[in-house]
Structures are given as C-alpha cells and as structure tokens.
N, C-alpha and C positions, 0 to 999 in steps of 0.2 A: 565545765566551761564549754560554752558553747562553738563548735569551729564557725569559724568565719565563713561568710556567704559570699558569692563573689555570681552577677549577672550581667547578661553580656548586654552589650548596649549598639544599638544599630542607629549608623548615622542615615537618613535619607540622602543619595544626592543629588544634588544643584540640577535646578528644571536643566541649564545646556548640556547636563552631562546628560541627562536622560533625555534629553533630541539629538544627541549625540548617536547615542546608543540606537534610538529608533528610525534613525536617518540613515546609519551603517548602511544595510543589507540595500537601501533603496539604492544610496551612493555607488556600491557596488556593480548592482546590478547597471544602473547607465553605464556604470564607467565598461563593464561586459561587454553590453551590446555597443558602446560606442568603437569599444576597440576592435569587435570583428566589422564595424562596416569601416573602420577606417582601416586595419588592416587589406581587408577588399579592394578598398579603393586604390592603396598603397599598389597593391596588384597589379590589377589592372592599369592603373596607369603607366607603372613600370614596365609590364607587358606593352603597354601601348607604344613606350618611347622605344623600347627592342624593338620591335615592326615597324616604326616608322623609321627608325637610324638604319636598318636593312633594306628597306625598299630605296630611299635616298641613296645607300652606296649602290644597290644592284641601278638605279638607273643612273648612276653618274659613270657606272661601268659601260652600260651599256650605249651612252653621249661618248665616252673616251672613243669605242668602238668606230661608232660611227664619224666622229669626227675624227680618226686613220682612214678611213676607207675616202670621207670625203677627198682631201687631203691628194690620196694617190690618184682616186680621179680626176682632179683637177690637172694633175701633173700628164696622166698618162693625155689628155686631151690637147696637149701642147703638142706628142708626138705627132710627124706625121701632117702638124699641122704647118704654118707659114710665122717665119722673123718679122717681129713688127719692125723692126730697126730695117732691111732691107726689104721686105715684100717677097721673098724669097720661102721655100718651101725649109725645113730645118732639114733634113733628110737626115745622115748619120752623125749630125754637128750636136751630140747631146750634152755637152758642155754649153752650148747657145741654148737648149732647152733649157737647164737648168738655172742657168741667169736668169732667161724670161720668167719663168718659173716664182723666184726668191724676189725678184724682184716688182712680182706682183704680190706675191704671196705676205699675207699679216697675221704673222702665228699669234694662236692665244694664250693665255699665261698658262706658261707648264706644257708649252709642246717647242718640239722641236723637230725639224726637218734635215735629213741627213742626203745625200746624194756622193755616190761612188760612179767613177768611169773607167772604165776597163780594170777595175781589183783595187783603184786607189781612190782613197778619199780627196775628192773635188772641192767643194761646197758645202755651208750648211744655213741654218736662218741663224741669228745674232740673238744674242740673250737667253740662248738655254740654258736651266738651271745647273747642266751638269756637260760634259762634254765628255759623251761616249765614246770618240775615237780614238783616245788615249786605253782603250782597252782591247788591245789587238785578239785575243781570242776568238770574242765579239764580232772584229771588223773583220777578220777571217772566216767567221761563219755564215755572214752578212753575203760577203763578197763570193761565196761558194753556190750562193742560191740560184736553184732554176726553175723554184713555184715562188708563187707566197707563203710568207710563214709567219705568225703571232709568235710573243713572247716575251719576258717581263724578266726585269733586273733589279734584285731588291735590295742590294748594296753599294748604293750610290749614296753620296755625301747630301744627296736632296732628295732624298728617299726611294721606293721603290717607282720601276718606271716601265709600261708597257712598249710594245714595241712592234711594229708589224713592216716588215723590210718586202722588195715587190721588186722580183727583176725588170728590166726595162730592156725590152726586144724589138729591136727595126733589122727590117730585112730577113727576118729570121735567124738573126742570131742576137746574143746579150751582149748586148753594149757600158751596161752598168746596173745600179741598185737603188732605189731609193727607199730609205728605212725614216718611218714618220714615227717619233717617240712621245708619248704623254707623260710626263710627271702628275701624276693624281694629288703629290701630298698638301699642296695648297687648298685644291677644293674638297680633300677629305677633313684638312680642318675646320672649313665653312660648316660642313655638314656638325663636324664634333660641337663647334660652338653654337651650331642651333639647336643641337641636343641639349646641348648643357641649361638652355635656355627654356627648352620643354620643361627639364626636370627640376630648373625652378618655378617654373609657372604651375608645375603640379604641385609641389612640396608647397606653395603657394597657398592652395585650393585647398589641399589636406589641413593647413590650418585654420583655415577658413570652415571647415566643414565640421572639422574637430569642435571650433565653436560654438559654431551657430547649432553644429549636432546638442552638443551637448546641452545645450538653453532648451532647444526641441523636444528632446528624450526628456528632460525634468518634466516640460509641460506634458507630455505624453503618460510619464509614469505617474502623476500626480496622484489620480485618481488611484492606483494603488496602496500609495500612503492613506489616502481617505479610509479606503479597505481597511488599510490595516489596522488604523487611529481608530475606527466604528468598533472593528472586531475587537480590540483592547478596552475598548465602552462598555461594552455590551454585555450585562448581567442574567444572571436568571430570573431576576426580579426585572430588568428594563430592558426589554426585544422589540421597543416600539421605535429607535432610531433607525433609519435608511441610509442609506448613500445616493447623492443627488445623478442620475444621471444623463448624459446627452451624448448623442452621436450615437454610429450605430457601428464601430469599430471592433475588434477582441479585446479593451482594456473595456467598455458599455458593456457587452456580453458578457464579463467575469460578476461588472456592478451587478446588474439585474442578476445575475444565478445567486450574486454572494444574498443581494436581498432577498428573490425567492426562499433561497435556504432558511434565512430568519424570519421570514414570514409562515415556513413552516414549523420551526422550533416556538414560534411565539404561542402558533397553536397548538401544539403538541403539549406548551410548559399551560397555558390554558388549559387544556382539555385535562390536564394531569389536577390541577389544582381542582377544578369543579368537581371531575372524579370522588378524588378527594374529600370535597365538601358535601358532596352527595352521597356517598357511601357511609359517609361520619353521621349525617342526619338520619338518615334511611335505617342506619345499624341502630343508633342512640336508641331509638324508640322501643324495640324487642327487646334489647337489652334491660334499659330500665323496669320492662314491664317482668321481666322473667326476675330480676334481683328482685322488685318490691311482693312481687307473690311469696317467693320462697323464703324471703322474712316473716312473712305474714303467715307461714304455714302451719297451721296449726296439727295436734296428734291424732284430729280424727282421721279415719281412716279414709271416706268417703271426700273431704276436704282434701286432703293428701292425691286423693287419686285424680279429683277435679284441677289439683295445681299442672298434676303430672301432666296431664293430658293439656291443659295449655302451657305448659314450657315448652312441649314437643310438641306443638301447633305453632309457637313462636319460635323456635331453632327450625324445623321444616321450612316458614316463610323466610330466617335470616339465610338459610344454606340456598334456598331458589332466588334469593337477593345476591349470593352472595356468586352464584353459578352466572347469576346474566352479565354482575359484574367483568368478570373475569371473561367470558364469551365479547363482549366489548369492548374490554381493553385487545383480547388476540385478533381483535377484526382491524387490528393496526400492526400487524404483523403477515411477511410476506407470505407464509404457509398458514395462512386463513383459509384460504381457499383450496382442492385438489380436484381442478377441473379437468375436465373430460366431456363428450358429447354427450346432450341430456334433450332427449326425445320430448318436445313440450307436451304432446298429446298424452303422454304417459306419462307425463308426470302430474299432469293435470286431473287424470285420471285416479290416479292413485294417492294424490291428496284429497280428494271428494270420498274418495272411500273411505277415505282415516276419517275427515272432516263429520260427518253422517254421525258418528261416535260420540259428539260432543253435546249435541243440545238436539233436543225436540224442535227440530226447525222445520220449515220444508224447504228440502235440500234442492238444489234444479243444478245440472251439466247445461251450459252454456253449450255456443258455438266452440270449436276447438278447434285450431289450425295445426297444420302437419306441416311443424317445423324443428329445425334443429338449432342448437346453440351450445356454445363452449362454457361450460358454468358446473360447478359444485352442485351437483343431486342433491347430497343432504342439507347442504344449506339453501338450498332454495327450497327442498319441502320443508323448512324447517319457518322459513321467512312464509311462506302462503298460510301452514297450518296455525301460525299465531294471526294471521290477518281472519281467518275463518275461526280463530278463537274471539277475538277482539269484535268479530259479527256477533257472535254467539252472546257477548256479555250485553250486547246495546241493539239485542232485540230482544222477541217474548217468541211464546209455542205463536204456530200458526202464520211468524212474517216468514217474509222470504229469505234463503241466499245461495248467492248462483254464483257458478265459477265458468270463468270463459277466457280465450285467449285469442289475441288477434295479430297479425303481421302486415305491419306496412313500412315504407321508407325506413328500408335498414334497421328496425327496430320491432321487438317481438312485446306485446302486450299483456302481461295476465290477470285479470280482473276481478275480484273477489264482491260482489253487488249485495247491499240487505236491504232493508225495508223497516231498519230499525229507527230510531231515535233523530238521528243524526249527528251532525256535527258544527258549531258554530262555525260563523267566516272568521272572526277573531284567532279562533283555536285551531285553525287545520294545518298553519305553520308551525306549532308550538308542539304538536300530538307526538312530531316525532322529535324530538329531543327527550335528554334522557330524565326520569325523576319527571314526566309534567303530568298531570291529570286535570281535565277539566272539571266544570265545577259540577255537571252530569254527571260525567265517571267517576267522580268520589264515590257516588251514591252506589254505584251497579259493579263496577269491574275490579276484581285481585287485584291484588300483587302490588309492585312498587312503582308501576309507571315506568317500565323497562321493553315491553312487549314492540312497540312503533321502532324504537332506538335500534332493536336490534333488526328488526324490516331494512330501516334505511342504512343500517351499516353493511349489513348482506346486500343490499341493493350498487352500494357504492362502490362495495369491493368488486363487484361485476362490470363496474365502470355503467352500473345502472342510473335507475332511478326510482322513488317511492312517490305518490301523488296521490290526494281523495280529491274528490268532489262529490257535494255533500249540498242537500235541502234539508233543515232544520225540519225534525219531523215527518218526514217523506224517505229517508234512508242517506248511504252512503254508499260508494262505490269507491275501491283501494284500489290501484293499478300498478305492477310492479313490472316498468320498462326494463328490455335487455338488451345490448346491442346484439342484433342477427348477423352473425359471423357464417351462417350456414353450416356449420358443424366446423369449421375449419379452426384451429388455433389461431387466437390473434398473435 
C-alpha cells in the first residue's frame, strides 16, 4: 500500500500586501530622515527659546538697575536744591526733600521707594507690593550705611526683590537713607508668558514641517522606489528598461549610475550570448568534420593516416579558436593588462623584426617617434604583429608594408601601411568585430575571423583605439591610437 503524499501548497499574497512589503523600507527611511530634521529643529528652536528667555531676563536685570540708579538721581537732585511750596533752599529739612520727592515721584509697577531720617523710617511711595519695613534686620542694615550698597530679598510674600539703599549727606554728615526697591516677579512673568508663547509658535512650525516634510521627502524618495520597482523588473532576459530621470540632485545621480550599471550588464549579457553563439557556430563546423571522417575511416593504412592528419589540422584550428576565445573573453577582466613604460621606438622596432618572418613582403621602418607610454609590452606586440599578419594575408611578394609611429595631441600613433587589396567602406566597421570576414577575406586569410577583435579589445583596454583607412585596391593602412601619458601612470 502505497504511503500517502502529502505537498505543500503556497498561497501568493494580495497585490496590498505586497506594496506593503515593498513600501516598508521606503516608509522607513522618510520616516529616518524626517525624524533627524525634526529632531534638529526641535533643537535648535529650543536652543533658541533658552537664549532668548536669558537675554530678556539679563536685560530686564539690567532696566531694574538702571531704573534704581535713575530713581536716587532724581532724588539726590532735590538736595541742596530749593522748596517749591516756599522758594526757600531745603538745606537740612530732608523730611521736605522727601515729600517733594514722593510727591512728584510715579513708581512703576513692582517698585518701591523707601526713605529713612536720621535711623527711622519716614516715608515711602504707596502700592508696593510688599512692605519691607516691617523687617527690622533689613532696616537696621539700611540705616547703618555710609556707601551705596545693592542687594536682593528673595523671601517676600511677592517674590524676590532688589534693592539698592544710598545714604543721603548734607553738610557733610548723613542725614538719612533712601533704599529704591524693584519687585521683578511681575515683569519676569511677562517675559515667562512670552516664552510660553515662543514654544508654542515653535511646536507650531514642528508640525507644520513634520508635514509638509513628510509629503516633500515622499516626492524626493520617489525616484528611489522607481530604483527599486526597475531593479525588481529586471531580468536577464530584459535589461532594456531605464529609469526616467530629471534634475540633477544625489537621488538623479544614483538614477543615471543605477542605469549606466544596466546598460553595462545589458552588454556584458550581450556580448555573453553572441559569444556564445559564435563559439557554438565556429566550433560546430570542425567538429562535424572530424566525427564524419572518422566514421568514414576506413583500414587502409594510407586513408587512416590522411584522416589522422586532418583531425589534427581541425583540433589545431579548434584549440587557436578556442585560445582567441578565451584571450577575449580575459580582455574584460581587470588584470588583462600588466602595464608598465613601453618605449614605442622599441617596440616598434622589435615588432618589424618579428614581422620580416612572416611573408615575403618588402618590409620598410617608417618614421619612429621617441616616446613613452604606460601600456602592456606583450600585448601591444601581440595586437601590432596580428595587424602585420592580417598585412601579410591581403597582400602578394613584392607589395609593400611599412610600420611607423607618430605623436601628436596627447596621443601616440602606430601604423601598420600595405599595398595590398584593400578594404571595402561597407566592411571597415565590421573587420573588427568578432566572427566577421569579408566576402575577400573568405578567399585569402586563416583562421575564424578573431585576429581584428582581438586588436580592438587590446586597443580598448588601453583606453585606446583601432582605426583603417583603406582604398579598394590601392592598400590599407591600420593605426593603433594610445593615450600619451609620457611614461607616467595614469
């Protein structure tokens, strides 16, 4: 009997759970940045209302001050002076001072004015908050004085109270005291309640900012969800969507890198597939031909040895197929290269001499300029002597081809010239991609149409360039630009 089966079944869920889900991290992150600029501001404004409730008391201290000082000046300006009631000098009558005095005088709220004659309390103005003569200590220490003296009482039933007492001397002796007192606690609660008033017109703002931030910050991160929503799209099979972008801010700047980067993957999953499709074409061919021989092979011995010798004529051209491959694909990889300064006269030199080897040509040394550049030795003799092979195949004995090198605008020249065949205008785009032959070169040149590809990928890895120009019939000339660094590292 067979055990029972038992498989698990997966529900999808609900599109809003999954905008849910993919809205999370963005929600998050506003909700992040919202909370350090509002903590900030939180700050700072509360910083602000502390410095402004200090400077307010330090100058309402410093108004108390001056309006004592005013106060005794006023007073001491009666002394000495003349009774408006008789026209009469006051002279030691400081009991008539002090009437003239209170009687002109209109205390402000939360002051009061005290006057003692000869040790006893006289007079004072009407309506002070607090009535400090009932504290004999006080009026003892008052009445003792023979400077000025400041000083504050902070246990009074109407809060704490400054005080600045000022003997009063005619004739050169003290005659009495006059002590001018401020009660601050009224205009310290003005100040409290316009604080309080700050701190709601901030708390105010903070939610005002909290809002409008947060509608802001959506429209700001949008373009991140776009990011993300593409990057979620985005197959190996479909690298052809973008992300729309505008402005030219740090969330643009992320757009464009995010689409550079898949504008390089799109070519990379390209280049991978044609690879692909060209190495499968390229390979098919030897392959078929070596299995259909070796079916076919019969027991003579002579047959046998004619097989031999083309299977290993077709595995030789599959393994030089199979080496440029592989050199192609590593020319996309960061240690392609191991540059170092490469003297062009000598290398120039020393690829003419290899070159000479190849065909019955006549060989010619160009001009040769004495310069230096930061570049791979072996692979740039490697990219010149296939361009003076690729001469070699698309001319006869007796043309020409000459190797020269020239420098100008930051850029080093090296030129490989024949006198061979030529090269169509159709074709001189096409020579260097990989796998292409024209419909000439079927006729005359090896190999699988790898020889140009590998030029321009050496050329690229230099941050170069590869270029012909070409008369059908009249020759070609190959020029492989370098940037001239003058030996120096870029």
């Amino acid at each position: 009997m067979a055990a029972p089966t038992t498989a698990e079944t997966t529900t999808e869920p609900p599109a809003s759970a999954r905008w849910r889900v993919r809205l999370r991290p963005m929600v998050g992150l506003r909700l992040r940045l919202l909370g350090w600029a509002l903590a900030l501001l939180a700050v700072a404004s509360m910083s602000t209302v502390v410095v402004i409730r200090q400077v307010l008391l330090n100058q309402l201290e410093n108004r108390i001050t001056t309006d004592m000082q005013q106060e005794v000046t006023e007073f001491r300006r009666l002394v000495g002076g003349q009774d408006p009631a008789t026209g009469r000098p006051f002279g030691t009558n400081l009991r008539a001072i002090a009437d003239t005095y209170l009687l002109r005088n209109e205390p402000q709220d939360g002051e009061a004015v005290l006057i003692f004659v000869d040790g006893r309390f006289y007079q004072g103005t009407a309506d002070a908050p607090h009535d400090l003569v009932t504290d004999p200590t006080l009026v003892a220490r008052w009445t003792a004085l023979t400077d000025s003296l400041y000083g504050q009482v902070s246990d009074t039933p109407a809060g704490s109270a400054r005080w600045l007492a000022v003997p009063v001397t005619i004739d050169g002796a003290v005659r009495g005291h006059v002590v001018v007192a401020e009660f601050g606690a009224e205009r310290r609660a003005e100040i409290d309640r316009a604080v309080h008033l700050i701190v709601l017109v901030c708390l105010l703002v903070l939610v005002m900012v909290a809002a409008g931030g947060y509608l802001a910050m959506g429209r700001a991160i949008r373009p991140l969800r776009t990011v993300t929503e593409t990057a979620r799209q985005i197959e190996e099979t479909d690298l052809s969507r973008r992300i729309p972008v505008s402005g030219s801010d740090e969330v643009a700047d992320l757009a464009r890198t995010f689409n550079a980067m898949v504008g390089r993957l799109d070519r990379a999953f390209a280049a991978q597939r044609a690879f692909l499709s060209d190495a499968g074409h390229e390979l098919r061919t030897p392959i078929t031909i070596v299995r259909g021989h070796l079916e076919l092979m019969g027991e003579d011995p002579a047959e046998r040895a004619d097989t031999v010798a083309l299977v290993v004529d077709e595995l030789d051209r599959m393994k030089r197929l199979v080496d440029d491959l592989l050199m192609l694909a590593k020319a996309e990889q960061p240690d392609f290269l191991q540059p170092g300064r490469v003297e062009i006269a000598e290398l120039v030199h020393d690829v003419y001499v290899k070159a000479v080897a190849l065909g019955d040509r006549q060989w010619r040394l160009g001009r040769v300029e004495e310069v230096v550049v930061w570049g791979d030795r072996q692979r740039l003799t490697q990219a010149l002597t296939q361009l003076c092979q690729n001469a070699v195949q698309f001319t006869g004995p007796g043309d020409v081809i000459e190797l020269s090198s020239t420098a100008a605008h930051g850029r080093v020249v090296i030129s490989v010239r024949d006198t061979g065949a030529g090269v169509a205008p159709e074709d001189r785009q096409r020579i260097f991609e990989r796998f292409v032959r024209t419909e000439h070169g079927r006729q005359r040149a090896e190999g699988a149409g790898l020889g140009l590809a590998i030029v321009a990928a050496i050329a690229h890895a230099h941050h170069g360039a590869v270029a012909v120009e070409s008369i059908p019939g009249a020759g070609s000339t190959f020029s492989l630009a370098l940037p001239d660094q003058g030996g120096s590292r870029p």
